[in-house]
C-alpha positions as CSV (number, residue, x, y, z in Angstrom):
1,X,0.0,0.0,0.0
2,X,2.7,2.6,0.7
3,X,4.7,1.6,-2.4
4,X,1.9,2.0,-4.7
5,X,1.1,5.7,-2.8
6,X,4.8,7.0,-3.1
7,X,4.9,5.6,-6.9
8,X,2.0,7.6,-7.2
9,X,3.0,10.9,-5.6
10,X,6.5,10.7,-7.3
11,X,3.9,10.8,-10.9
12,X,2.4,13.4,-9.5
13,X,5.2,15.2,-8.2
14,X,6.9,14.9,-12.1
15,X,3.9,16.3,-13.3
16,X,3.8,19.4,-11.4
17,X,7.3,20.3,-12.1
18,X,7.1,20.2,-16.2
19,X,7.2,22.8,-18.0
20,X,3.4,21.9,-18.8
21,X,2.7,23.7,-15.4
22,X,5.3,26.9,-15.2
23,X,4.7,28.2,-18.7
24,X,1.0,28.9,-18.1
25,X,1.8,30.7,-14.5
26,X,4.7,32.3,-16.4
27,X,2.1,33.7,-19.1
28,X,-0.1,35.3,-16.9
29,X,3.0,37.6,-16.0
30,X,5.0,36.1,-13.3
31,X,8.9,35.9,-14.1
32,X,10.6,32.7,-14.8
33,X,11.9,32.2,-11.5
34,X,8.6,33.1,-10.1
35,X,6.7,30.8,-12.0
36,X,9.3,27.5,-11.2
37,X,8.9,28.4,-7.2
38,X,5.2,28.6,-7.7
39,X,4.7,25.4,-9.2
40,X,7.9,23.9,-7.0
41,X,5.3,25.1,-3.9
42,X,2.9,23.6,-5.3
43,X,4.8,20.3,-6.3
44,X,6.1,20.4,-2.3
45,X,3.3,21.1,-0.4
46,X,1.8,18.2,-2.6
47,X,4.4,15.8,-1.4
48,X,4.1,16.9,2.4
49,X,0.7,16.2,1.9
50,X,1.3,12.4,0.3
51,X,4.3,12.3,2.7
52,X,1.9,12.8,5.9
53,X,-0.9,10.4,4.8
54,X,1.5,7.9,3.6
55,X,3.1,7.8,6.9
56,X,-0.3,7.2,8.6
57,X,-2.1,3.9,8.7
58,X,-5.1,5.0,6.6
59,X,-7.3,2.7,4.2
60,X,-7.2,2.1,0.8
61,X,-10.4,3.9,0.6
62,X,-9.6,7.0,2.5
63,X,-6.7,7.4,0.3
64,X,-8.5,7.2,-2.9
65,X,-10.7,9.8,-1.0
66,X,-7.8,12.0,0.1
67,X,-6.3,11.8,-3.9
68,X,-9.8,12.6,-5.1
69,X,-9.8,15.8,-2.8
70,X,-5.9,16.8,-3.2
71,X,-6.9,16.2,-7.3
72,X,-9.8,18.5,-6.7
73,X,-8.0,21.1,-5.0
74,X,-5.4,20.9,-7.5
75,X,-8.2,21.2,-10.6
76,X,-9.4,24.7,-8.1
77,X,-5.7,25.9,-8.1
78,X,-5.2,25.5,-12.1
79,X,-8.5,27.1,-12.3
80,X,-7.4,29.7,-10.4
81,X,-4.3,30.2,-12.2
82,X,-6.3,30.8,-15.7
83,X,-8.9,33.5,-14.1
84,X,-5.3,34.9,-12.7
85,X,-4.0,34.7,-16.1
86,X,-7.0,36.4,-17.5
87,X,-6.9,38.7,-15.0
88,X,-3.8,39.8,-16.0
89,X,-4.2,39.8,-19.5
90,X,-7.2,42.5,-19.5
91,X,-4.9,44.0,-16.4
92,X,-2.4,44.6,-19.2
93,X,-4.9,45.6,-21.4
94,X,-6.2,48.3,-19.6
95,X,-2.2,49.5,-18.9
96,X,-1.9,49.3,-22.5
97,X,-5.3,51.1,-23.5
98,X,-3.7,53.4,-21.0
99,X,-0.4,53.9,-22.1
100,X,-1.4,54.2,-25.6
101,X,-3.5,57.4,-24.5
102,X,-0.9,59.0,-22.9
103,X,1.5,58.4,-25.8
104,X,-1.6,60.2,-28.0
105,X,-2.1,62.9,-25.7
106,X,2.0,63.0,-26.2
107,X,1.8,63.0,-29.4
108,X,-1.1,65.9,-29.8
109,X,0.7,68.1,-27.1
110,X,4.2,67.5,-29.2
111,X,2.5,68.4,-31.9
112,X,0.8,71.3,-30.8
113,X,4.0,72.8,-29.7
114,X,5.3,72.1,-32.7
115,X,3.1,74.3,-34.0
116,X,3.0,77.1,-31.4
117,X,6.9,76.9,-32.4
118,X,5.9,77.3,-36.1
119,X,3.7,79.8,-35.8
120,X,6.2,82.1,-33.8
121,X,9.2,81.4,-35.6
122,X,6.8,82.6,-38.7
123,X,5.7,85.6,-37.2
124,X,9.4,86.6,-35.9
125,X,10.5,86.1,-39.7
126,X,7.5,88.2,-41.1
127,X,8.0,91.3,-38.5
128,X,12.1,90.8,-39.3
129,X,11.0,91.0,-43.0
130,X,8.8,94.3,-42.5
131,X,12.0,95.5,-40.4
132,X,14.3,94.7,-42.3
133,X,12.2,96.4,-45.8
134,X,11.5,99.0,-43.4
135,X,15.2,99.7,-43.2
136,X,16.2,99.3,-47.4
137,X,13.4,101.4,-47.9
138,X,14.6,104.3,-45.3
139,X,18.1,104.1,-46.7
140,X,16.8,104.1,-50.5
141,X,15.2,107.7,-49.2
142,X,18.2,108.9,-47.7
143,X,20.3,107.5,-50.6
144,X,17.5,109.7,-53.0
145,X,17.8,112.6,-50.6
146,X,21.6,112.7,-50.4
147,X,21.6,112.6,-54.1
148,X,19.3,115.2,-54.4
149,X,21.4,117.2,-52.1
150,X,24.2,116.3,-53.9
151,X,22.4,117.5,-57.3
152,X,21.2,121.0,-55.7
153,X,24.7,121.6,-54.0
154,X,26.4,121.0,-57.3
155,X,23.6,122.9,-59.2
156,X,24.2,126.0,-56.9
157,X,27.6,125.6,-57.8
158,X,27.6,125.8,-61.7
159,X,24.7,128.8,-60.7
160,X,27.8,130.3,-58.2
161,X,30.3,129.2,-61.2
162,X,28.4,130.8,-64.2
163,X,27.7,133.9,-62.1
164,X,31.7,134.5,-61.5
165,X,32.0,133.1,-64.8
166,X,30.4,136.7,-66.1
167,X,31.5,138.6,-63.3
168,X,34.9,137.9,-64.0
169,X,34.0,138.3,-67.6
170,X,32.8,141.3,-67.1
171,X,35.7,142.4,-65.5
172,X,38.0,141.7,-67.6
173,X,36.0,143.2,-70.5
174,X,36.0,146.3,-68.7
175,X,40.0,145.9,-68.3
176,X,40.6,145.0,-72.2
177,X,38.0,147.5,-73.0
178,X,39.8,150.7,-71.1
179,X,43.0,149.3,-72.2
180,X,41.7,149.8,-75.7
181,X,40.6,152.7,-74.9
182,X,43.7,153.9,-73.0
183,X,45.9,152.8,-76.1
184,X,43.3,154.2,-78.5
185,X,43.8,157.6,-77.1
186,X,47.2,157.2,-76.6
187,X,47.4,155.8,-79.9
188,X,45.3,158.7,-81.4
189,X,47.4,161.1,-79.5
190,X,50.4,160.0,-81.0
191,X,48.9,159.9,-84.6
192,X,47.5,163.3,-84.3
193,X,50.8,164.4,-82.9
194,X,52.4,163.3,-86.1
195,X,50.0,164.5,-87.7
């Protein structure tokens, strides 16, 4: 009876410990390591559990009993383990429904920076445009009025020019002409003193 109990639990033990029973606790989000000392609990508390009745004098019967029950609570832990696992998956759900809305409102607020950015880096180049126009069209005036200056100054000139032009002219007319005159009569003089 208590060969035919251990063979038993060490079947049931082997069981436990595939990799049948830690890649479904390790899919519902527990780590590796986590998973193999879930299942190892498991696998352990089992075999205390085989190890205690084993070691008692108890009927044939009252183990089948005690295996039906340990099965059954086993069936309610692997249960367990898929509503966990489902559990987790729409927990990760909602963290990813969650995350992806915060990477949108991200995205929008990036974006409407970007264009807050945009919109004053366009405005700074339109008012330095106006500015700068502003300041070719000022220096085209001052350019117009210098030459204008220029052209006035140098008009008044030639006027100031032209004017001593004749003055001088007139000048020396009046020179040459009592010259002439001065050698005329002197000239005259003579002839009508030879005369």
């Amino acid at each position: 009876m208590g060969a035919h109990f251990k063979m038993t639990f060490s079947f049931t033990y082997q069981r436990m410990c595939t990799p049948t029973h830690i890649t479904p606790v390790y899919d519902t989000g527990f780590t590796p390591a986590q998973s193999e000392a879930m299942v190892s609990t498991m696998g352990v508390v089992t075999k205390a559990t085989l190890d205690r009745i084993a070691s008692s004098d108890v009927s044939t019967k009252d183990m089948e009993v005690l295996e039906l029950k340990l099965r059954r609570i086993v069936e309610l832990l692997q249960k367990d383990l898929v509503l966990l696992e489902k559990s987790s998956i729409a927990s990760l759900n909602n963290e990813n429904q969650y995350l992806k809305s915060q990477v949108q409102k991200f995205k929008d607020g990036f974006k409407d920076e970007v264009q807050k950015i945009e919109s004053h880096l366009t405005l700074d180049l339109n008012l330095e445009k106006s500015r700068i126009r502003e300041e070719f069209t000022s220096l085209d005036q001052r350019i117009k009025d210098t030459n204008n200056k220029i052209g006035t100054e140098v008009a008044g000139l030639r006027t100031q020019i032209e004017s001593q032009k004749s003055e001088w002219l007139k000048y020396f007319g009046g020179i040459i002409f009592s010259m002439v005159t001065v050698i005329l009569s002197v000239v005259l003089g003579l002839w009508r003193l030879i005369k």
